[in-house]
Backbone and ligand atoms as CSV (ligand in chain L), in Angstrom:
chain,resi,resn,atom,element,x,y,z
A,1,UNK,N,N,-19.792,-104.694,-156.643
A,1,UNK,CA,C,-20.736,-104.680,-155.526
A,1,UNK,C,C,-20.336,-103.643,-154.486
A,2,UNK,N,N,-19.478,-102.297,-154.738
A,2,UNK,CA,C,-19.113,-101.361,-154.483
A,2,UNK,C,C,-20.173,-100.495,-153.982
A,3,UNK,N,N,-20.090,-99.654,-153.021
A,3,UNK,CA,C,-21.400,-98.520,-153.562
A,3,UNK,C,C,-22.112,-98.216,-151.992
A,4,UNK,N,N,-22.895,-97.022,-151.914
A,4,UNK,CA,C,-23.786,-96.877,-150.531
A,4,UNK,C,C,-25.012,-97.536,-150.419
A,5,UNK,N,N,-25.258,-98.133,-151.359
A,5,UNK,CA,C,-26.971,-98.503,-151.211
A,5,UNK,C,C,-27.124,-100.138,-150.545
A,6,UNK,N,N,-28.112,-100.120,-149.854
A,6,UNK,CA,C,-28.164,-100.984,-149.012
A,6,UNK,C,C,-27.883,-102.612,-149.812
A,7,UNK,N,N,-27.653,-103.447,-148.942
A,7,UNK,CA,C,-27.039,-104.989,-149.737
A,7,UNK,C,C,-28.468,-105.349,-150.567
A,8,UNK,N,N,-29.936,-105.269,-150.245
A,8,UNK,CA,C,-30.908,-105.682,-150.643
A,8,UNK,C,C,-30.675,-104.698,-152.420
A,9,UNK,N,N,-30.551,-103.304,-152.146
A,9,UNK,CA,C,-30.393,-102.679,-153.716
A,9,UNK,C,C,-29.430,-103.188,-154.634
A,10,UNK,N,N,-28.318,-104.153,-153.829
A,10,UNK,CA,C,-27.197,-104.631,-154.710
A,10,UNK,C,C,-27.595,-105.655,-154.757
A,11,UNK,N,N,-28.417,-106.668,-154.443
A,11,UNK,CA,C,-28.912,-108.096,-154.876
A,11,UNK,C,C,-29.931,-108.038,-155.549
A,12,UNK,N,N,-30.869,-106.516,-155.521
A,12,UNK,CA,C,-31.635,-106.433,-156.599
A,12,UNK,C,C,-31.157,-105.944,-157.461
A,13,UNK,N,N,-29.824,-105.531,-157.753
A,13,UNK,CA,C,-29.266,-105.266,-159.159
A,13,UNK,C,C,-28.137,-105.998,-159.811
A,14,UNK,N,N,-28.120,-107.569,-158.809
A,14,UNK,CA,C,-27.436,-108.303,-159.562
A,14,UNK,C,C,-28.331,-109.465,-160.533
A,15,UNK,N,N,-29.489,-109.480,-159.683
A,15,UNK,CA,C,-30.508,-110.130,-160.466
A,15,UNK,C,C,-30.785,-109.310,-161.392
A,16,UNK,N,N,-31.032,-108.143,-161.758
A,16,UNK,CA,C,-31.227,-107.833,-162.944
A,16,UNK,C,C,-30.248,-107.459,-163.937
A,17,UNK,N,N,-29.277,-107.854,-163.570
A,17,UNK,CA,C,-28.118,-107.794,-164.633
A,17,UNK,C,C,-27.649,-108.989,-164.940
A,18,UNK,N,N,-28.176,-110.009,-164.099
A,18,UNK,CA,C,-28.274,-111.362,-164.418
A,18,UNK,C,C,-29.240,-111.860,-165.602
A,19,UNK,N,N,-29.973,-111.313,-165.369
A,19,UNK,CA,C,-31.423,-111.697,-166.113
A,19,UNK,C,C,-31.075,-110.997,-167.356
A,20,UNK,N,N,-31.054,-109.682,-167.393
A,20,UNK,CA,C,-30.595,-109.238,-169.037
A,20,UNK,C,C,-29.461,-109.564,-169.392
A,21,UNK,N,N,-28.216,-110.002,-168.738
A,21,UNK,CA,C,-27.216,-110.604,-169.217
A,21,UNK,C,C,-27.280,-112.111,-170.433
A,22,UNK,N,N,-27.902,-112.521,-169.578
A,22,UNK,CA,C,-28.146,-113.937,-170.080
A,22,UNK,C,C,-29.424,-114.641,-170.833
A,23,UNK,N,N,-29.291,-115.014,-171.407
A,23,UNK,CA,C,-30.806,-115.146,-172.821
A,23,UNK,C,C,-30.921,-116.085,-172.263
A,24,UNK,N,N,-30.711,-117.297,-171.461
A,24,UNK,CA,C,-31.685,-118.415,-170.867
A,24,UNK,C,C,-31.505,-117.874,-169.201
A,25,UNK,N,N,-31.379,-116.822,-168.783
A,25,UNK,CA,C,-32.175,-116.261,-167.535
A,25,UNK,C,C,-33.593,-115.664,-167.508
A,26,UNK,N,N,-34.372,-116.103,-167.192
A,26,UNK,CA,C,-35.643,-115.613,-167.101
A,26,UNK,C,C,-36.201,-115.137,-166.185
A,27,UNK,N,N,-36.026,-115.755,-164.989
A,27,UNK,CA,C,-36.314,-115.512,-163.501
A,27,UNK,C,C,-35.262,-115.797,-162.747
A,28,UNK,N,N,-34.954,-114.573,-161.810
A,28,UNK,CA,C,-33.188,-114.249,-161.105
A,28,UNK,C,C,-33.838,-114.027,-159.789
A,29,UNK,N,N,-33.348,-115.072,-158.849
A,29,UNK,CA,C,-33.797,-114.190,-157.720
A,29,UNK,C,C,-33.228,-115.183,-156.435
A,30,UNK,N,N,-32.864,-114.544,-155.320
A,30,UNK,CA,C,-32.255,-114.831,-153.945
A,30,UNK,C,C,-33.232,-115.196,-153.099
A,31,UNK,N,N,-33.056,-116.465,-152.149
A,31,UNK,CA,C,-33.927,-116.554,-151.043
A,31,UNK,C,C,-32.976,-116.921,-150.264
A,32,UNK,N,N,-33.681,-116.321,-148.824
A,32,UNK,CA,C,-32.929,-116.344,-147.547
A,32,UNK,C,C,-33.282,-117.317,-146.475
A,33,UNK,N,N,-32.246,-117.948,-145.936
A,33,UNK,CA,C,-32.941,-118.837,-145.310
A,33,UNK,C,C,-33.083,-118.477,-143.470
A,34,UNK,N,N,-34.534,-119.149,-142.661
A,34,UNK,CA,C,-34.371,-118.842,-141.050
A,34,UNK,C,C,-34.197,-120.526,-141.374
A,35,UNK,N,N,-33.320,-120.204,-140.640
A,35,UNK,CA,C,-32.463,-121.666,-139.566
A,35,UNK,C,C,-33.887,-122.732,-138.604
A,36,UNK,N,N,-34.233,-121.583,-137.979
A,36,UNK,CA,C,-35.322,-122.131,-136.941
A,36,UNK,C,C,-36.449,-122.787,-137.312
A,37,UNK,N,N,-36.995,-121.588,-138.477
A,37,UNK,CA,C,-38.560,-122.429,-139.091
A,37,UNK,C,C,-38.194,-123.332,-139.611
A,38,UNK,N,N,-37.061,-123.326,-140.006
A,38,UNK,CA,C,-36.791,-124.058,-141.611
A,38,UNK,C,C,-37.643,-123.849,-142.598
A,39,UNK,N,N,-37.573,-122.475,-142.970
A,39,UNK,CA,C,-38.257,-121.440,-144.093
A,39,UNK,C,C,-37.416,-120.941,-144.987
A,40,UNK,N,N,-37.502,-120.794,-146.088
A,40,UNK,CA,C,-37.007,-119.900,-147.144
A,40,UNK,C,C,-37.869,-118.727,-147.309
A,41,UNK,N,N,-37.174,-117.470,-147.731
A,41,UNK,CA,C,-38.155,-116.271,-147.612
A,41,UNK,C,C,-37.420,-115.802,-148.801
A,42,UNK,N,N,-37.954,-115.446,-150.083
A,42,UNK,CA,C,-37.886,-114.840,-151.069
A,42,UNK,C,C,-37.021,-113.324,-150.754
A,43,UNK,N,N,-36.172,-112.849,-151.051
A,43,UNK,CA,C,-35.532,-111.756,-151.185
A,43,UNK,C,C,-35.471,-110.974,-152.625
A,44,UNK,N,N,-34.328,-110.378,-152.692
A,44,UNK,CA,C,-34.641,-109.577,-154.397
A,44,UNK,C,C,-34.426,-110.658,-154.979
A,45,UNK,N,N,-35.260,-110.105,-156.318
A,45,UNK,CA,C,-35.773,-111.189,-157.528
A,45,UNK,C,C,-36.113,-109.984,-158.660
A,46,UNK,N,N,-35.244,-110.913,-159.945
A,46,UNK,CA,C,-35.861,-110.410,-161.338
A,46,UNK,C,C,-36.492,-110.777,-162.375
A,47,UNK,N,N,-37.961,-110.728,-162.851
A,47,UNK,CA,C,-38.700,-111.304,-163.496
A,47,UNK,C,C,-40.131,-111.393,-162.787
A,48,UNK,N,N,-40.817,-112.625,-163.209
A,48,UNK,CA,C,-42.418,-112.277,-162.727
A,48,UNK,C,C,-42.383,-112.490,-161.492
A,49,UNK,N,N,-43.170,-111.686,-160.634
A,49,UNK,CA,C,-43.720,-111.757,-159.506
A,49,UNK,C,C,-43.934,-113.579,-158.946
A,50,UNK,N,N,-43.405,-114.279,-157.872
A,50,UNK,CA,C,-44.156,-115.396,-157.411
A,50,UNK,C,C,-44.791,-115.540,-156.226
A,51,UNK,N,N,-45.827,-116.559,-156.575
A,51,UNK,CA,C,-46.786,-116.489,-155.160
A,51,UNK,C,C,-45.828,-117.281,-154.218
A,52,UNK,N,N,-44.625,-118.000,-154.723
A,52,UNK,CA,C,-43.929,-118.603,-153.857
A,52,UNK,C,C,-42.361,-117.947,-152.546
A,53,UNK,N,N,-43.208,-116.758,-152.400
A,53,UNK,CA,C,-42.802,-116.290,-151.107
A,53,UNK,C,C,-42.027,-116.709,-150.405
A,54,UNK,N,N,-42.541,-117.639,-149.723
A,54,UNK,CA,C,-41.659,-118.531,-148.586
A,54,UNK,C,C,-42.011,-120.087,-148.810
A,55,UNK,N,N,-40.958,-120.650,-148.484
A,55,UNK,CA,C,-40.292,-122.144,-149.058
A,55,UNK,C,C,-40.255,-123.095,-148.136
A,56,UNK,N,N,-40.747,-124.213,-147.464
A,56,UNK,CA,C,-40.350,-125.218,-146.596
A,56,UNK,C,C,-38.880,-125.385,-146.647
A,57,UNK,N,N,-37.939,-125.844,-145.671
A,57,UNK,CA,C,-36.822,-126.933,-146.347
A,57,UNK,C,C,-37.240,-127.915,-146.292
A,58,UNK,N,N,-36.942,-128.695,-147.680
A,58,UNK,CA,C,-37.034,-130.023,-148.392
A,58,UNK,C,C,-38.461,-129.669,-149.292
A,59,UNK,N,N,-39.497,-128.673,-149.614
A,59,UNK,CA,C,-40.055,-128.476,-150.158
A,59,UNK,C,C,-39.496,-128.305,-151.554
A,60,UNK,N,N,-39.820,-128.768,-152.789
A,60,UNK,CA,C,-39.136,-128.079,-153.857
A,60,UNK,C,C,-38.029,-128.245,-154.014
A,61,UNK,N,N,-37.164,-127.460,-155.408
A,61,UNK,CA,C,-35.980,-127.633,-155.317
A,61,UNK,C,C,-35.333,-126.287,-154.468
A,62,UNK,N,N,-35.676,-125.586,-154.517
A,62,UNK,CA,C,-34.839,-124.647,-153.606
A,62,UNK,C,C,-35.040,-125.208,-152.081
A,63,UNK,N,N,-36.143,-125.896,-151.665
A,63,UNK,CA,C,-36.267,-126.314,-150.542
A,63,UNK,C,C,-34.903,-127.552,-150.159
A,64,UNK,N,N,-34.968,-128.204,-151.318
A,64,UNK,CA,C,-33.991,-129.263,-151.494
A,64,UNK,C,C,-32.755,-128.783,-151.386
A,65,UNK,N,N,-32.422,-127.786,-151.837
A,65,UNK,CA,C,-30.847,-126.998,-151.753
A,65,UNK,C,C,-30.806,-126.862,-150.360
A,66,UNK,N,N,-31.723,-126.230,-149.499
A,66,UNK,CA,C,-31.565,-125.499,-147.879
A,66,UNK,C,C,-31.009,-126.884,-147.367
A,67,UNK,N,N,-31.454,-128.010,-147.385
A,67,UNK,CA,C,-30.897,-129.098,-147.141
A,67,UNK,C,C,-29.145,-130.177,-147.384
A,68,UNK,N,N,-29.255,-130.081,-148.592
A,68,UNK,CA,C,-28.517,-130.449,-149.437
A,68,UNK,C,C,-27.418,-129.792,-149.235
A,69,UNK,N,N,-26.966,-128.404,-148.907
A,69,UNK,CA,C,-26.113,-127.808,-149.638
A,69,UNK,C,C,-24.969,-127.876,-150.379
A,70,UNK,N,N,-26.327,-128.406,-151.686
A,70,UNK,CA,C,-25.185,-128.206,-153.056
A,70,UNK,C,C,-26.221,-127.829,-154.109
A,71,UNK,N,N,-25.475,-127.758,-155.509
A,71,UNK,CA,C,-25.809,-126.943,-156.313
A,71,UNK,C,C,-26.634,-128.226,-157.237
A,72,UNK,N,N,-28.201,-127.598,-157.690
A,72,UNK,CA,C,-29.053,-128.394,-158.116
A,72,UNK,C,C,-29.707,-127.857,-159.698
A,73,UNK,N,N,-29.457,-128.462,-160.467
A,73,UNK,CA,C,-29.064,-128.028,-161.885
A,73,UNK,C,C,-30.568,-129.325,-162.776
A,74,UNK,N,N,-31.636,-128.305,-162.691
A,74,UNK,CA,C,-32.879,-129.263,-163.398
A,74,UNK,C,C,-32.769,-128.964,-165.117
A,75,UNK,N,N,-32.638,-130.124,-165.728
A,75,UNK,CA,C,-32.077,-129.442,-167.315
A,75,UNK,C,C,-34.077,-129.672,-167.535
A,76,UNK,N,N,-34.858,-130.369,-166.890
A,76,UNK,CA,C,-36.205,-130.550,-167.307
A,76,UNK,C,C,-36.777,-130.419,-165.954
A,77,UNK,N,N,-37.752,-129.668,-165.853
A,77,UNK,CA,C,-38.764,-129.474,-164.263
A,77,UNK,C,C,-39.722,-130.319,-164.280
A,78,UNK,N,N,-40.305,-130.780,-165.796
A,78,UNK,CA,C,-41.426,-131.615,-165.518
A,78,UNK,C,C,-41.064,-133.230,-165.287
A,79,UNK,N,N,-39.529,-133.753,-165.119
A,79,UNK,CA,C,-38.864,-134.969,-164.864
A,79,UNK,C,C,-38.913,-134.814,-163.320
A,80,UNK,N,N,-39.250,-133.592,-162.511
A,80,UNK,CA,C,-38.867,-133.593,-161.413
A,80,UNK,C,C,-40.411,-133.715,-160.868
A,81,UNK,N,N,-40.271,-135.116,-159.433
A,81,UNK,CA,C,-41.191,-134.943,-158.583
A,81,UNK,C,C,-41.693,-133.964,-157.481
A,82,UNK,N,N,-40.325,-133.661,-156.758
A,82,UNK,CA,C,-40.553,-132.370,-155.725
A,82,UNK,C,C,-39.929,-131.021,-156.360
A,83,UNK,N,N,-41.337,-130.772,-156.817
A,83,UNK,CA,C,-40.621,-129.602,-157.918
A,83,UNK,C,C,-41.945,-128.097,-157.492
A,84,UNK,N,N,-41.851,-127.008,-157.517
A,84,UNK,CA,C,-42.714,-126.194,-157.600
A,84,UNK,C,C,-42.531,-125.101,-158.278
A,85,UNK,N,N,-44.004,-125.592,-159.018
A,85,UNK,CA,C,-44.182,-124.456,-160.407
A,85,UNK,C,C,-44.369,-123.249,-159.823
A,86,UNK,N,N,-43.634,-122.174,-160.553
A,86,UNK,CA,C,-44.199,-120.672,-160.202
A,86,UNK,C,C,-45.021,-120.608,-161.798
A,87,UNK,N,N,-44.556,-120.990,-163.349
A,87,UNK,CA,C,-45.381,-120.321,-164.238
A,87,UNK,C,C,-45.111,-122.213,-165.514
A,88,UNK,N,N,-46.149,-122.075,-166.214
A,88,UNK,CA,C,-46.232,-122.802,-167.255
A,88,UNK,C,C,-45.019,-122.713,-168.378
A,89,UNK,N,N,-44.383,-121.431,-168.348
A,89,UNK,CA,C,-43.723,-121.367,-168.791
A,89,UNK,C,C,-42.113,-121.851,-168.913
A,90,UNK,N,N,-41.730,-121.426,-167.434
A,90,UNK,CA,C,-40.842,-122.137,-166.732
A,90,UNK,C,C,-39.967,-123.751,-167.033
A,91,UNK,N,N,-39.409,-124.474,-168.120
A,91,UNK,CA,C,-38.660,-125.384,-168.446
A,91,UNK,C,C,-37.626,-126.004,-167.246
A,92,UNK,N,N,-37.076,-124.994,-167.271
A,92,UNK,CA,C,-35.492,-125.534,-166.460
A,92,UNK,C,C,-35.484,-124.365,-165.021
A,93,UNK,N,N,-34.494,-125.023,-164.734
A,93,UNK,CA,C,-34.207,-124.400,-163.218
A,93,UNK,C,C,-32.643,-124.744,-162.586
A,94,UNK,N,N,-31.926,-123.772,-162.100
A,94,UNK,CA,C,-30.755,-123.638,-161.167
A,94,UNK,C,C,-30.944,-123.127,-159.650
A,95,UNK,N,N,-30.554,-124.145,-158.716
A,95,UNK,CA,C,-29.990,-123.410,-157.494
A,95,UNK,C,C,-28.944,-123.370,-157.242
A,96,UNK,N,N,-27.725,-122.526,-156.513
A,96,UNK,CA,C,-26.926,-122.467,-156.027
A,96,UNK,C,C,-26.778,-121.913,-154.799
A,97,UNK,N,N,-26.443,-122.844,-153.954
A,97,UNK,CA,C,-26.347,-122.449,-152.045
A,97,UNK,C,C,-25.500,-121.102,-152.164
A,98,UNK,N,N,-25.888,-120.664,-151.320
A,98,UNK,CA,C,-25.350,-119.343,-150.737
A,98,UNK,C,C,-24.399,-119.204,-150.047
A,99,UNK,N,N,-23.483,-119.054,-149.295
A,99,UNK,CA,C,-22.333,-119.178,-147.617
A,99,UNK,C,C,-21.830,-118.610,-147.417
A,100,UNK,N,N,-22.297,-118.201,-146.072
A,100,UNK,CA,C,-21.434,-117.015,-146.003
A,100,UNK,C,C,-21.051,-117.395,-144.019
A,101,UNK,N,N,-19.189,-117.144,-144.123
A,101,UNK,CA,C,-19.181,-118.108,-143.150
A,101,UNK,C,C,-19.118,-119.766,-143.243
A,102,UNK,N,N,-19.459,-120.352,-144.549
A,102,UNK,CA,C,-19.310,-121.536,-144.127
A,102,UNK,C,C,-20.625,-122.299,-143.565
A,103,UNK,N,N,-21.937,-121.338,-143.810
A,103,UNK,CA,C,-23.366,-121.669,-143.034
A,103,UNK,C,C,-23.613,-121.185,-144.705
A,104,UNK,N,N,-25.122,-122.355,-144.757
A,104,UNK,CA,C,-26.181,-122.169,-145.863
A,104,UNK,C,C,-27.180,-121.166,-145.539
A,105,UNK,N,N,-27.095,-120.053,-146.099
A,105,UNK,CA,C,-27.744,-118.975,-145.972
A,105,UNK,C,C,-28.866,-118.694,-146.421
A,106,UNK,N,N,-28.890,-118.968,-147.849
A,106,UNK,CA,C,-29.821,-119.031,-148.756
A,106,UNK,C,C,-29.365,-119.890,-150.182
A,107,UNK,N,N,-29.763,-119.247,-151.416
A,107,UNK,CA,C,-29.150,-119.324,-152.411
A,107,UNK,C,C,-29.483,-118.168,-153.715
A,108,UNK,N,N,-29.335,-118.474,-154.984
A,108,UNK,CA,C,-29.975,-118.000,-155.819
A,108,UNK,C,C,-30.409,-119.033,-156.842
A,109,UNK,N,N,-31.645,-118.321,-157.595
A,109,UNK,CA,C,-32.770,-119.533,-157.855
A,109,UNK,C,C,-32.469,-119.041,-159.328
A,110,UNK,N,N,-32.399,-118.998,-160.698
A,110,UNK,CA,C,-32.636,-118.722,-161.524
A,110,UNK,C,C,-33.814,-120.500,-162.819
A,111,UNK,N,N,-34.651,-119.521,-163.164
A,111,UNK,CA,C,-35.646,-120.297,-164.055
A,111,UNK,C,C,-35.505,-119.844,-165.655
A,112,UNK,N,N,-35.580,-120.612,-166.306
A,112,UNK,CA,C,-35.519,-120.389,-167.550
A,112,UNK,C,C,-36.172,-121.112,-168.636
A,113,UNK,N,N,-36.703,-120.342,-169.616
A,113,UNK,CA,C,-38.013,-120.781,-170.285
A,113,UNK,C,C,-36.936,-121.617,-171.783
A,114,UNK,N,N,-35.938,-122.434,-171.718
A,114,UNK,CA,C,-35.065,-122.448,-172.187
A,114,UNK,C,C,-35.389,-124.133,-171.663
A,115,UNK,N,N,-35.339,-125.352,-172.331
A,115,UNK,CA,C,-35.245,-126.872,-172.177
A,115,UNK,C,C,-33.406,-126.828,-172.009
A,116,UNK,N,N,-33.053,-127.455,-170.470
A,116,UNK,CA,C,-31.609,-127.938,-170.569
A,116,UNK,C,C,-30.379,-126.764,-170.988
A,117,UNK,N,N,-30.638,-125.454,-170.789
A,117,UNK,CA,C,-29.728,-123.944,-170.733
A,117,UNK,C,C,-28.257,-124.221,-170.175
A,118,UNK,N,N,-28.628,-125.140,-168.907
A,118,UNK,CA,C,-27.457,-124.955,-168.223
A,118,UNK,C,C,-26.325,-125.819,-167.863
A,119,UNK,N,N,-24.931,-124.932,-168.100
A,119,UNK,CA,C,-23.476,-125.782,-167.828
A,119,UNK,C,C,-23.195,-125.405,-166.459
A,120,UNK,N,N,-21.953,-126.356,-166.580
A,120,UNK,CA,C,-21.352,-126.297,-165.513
A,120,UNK,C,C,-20.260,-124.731,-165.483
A,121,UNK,N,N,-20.447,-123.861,-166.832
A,121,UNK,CA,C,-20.227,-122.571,-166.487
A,121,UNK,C,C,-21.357,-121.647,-166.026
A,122,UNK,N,N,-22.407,-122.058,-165.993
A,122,UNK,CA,C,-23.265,-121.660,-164.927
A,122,UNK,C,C,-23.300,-121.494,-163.489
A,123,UNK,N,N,-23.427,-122.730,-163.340
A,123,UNK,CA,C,-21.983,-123.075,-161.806
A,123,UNK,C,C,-21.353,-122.271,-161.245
A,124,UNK,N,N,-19.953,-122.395,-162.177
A,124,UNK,CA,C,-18.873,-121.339,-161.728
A,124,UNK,C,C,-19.550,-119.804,-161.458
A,125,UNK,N,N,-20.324,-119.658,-162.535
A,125,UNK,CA,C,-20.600,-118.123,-162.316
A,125,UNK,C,C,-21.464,-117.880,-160.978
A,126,UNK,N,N,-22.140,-118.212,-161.102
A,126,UNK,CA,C,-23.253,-118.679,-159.540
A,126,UNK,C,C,-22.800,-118.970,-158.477
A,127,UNK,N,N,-21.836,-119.915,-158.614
A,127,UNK,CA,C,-21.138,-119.851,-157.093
A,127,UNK,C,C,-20.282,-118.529,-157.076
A,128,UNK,N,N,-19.084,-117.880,-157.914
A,128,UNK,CA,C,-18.674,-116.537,-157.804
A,128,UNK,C,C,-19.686,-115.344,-157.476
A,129,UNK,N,N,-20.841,-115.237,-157.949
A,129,UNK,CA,C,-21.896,-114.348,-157.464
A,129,UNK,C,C,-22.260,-114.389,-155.997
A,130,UNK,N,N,-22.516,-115.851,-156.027
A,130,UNK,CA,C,-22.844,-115.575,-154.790
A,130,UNK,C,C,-21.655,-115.739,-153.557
A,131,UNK,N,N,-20.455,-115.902,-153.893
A,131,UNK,CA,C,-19.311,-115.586,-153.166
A,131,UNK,C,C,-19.098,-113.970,-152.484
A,132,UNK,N,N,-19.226,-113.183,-153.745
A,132,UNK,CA,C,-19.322,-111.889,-153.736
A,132,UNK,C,C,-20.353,-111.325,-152.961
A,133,UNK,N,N,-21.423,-112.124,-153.042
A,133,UNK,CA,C,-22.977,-111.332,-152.319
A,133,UNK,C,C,-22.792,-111.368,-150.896
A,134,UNK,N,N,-21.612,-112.415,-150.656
A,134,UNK,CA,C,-21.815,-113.340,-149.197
A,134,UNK,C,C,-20.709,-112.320,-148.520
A,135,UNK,N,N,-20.294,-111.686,-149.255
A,135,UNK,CA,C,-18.667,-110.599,-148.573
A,135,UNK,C,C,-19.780,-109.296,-148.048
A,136,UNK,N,N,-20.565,-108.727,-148.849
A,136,UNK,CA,C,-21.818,-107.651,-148.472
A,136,UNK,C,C,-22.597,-108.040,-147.538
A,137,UNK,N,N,-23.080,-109.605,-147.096
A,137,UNK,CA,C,-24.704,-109.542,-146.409
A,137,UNK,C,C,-23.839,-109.623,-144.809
L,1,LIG,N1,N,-39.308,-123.773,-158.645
L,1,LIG,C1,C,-38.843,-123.531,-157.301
L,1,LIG,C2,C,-39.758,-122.583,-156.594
L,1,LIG,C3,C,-39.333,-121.188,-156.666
L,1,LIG,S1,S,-39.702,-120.451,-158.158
L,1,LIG,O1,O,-38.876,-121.114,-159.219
L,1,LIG,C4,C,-39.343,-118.832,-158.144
L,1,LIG,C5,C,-38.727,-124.823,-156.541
L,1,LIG,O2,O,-39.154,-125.884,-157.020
L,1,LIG,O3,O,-38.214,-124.790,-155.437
């Protein structure tokens, strides 16, 4: 995470080295959180476009993370009640809080068209990513 280009070009090129790294990554992408609205605001992301922009906290599961802060690991989305679809396709889902400082910042969201993809070496890697992201922002 070396380099001159701004922190947004290095979080859009960890999502996409996330996403082709990994065969149950499908959708890679960072949201940031305001404290005040209690909003999530979509940042870099790799994969399809979502209309889900910006996030309530407690909306959803990423909404649920801004709250929570801890790491929320859906092995099935359609078991989940406060859940929001971005595509039909979409099976499973990971958040992992963000911190930087010791404050919930955001996290990163990854979706995967994959039933139940994810370990607890998912985890590890996700929280190290975003350890690293949190030394840049
Ligand atoms: N599924 C998320 C919404 C964000 S999209 O996955 C990109 C949620 O329930 O919070």
């Amino acid at each position: 995470l070396q380099g001159n280009a701004s922190s947004d070009n290095k979080l859009q090129k960890v999502c996409e080295i996330l996403q082709q790294e990994f065969e149950h990554y499908d959708w890679v992408g960072f949201y940031f959180a305001d404290h005040d609205k209690r909003l999530l605001h979509l940042g870099p992301f790799a994969g399809e476009p979502t209309d889900h922009t910006t996030i309530p906290f407690g909306k959803g599961i990423c909404g649920q993370v801004a709250e929570s802060n801890a790491n929320f690991v859906v092995p099935d989305v359609k078991a989940q009640d406060n859940y929001i679809a971005c595509s039909i396709t979409v099976k499973s889902e990971i958040v992992v809080p963000l911190f930087k400082d010791g404050v919930n910042i955001g996290q990163i969201d990854i979706d995967s068209h994959m039933i139940d993809p994810f370990t607890p070496e998912d985890e590890r890697l996700l929280e190290w990513v975003n350890a690293k992201v949190a030394e840049i922002l």
